[in-house]
N, C-alpha and C positions, 0 to 999 in steps of 0.2 A: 504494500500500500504506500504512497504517497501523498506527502504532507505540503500542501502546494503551499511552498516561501516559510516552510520549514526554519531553516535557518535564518531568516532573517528575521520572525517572530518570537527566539526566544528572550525570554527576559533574564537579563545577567545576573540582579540579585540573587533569582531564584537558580539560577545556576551554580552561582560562589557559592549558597547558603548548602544545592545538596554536595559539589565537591567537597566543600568542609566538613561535610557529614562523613563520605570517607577517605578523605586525608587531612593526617593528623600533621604532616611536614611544614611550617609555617614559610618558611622562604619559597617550597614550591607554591603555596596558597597565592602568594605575592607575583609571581612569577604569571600564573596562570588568568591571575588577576588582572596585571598589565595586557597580557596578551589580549584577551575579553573586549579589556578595553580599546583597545586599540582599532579595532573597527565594528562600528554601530551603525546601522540602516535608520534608525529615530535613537531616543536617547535611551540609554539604558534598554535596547534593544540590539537583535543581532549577533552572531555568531560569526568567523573567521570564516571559512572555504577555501578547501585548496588543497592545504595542511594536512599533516598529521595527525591532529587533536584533534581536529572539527568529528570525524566518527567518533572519537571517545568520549567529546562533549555532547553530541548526540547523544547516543545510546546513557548518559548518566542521569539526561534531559528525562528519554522517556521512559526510565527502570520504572520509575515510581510509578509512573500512570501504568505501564503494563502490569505492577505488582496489585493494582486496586482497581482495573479492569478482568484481572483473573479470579481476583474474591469476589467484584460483583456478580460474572457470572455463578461461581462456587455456591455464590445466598443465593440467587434467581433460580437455578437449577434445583436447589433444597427445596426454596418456597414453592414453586411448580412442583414439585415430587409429594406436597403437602396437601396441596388444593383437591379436592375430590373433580373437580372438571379440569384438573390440568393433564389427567392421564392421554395419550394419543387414542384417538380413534377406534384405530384397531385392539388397544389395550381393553376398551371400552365393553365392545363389543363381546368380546372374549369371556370377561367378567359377567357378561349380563346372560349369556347361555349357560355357565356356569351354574348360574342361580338361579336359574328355571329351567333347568335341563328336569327332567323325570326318567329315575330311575328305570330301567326298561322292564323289570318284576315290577313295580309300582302300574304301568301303565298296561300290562300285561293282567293282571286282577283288576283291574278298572274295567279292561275290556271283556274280561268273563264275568263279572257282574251285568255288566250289561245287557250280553246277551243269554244271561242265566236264568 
């Protein structure tokens, strides 16, 4: 998938704040810092291109949203597994002969009552 102007939409705060989350090295924080800054498409927007970094600043950009797009599904999939109308169709289906299926001795004495 593709994230049309990707790179030129992130926001640097939110950048610095998750590198800092994992790196603890204070001169590279500074380092990576300058570079950030050094080229903005608006202010405190923008990403590098070209580079080396720019995948690593990527991919640290979108861990987090891939890690709380994989639990929402996680919840939505539980809560649908929950809901009595969330079952598919055919699941449906299956359960409801089930449960008015008749036993073929049951319907078998029904029939010789009948005609007895």
């Amino acid at each position: 998938m593709d994230i049309h102007k990707f790179y030129d939409s992130i926001d640097l705060g939110i950048m610095l704040d998750l590198l800092a989350r994992r790196i603890k090295d204070r001169p590279l924080l500074e380092l990576f810092r300058r570079l950030l800054e050094s080229y903005c498409t608006a202010p405190g927007k923008g990403l590098p291109i070209g580079n080396l970094t720019s995948q690593y600043f990527g991919n640290v950009y979108l861990d987090e949203f891939d890690h709380w797009m994989k639990e929402t599904r996680r919840q939505l999939e539980q809560q649908r597994q929950e809901l009595p109308f969330g079952e598919p169709q055919q699941e449906q289906s299956v359960k409801h002969e089930q449960q008015h299926r008749v036993p073929l001795r049951s319907a078998r004495q029904y029939r010789g009552r009948d005609s007895g």
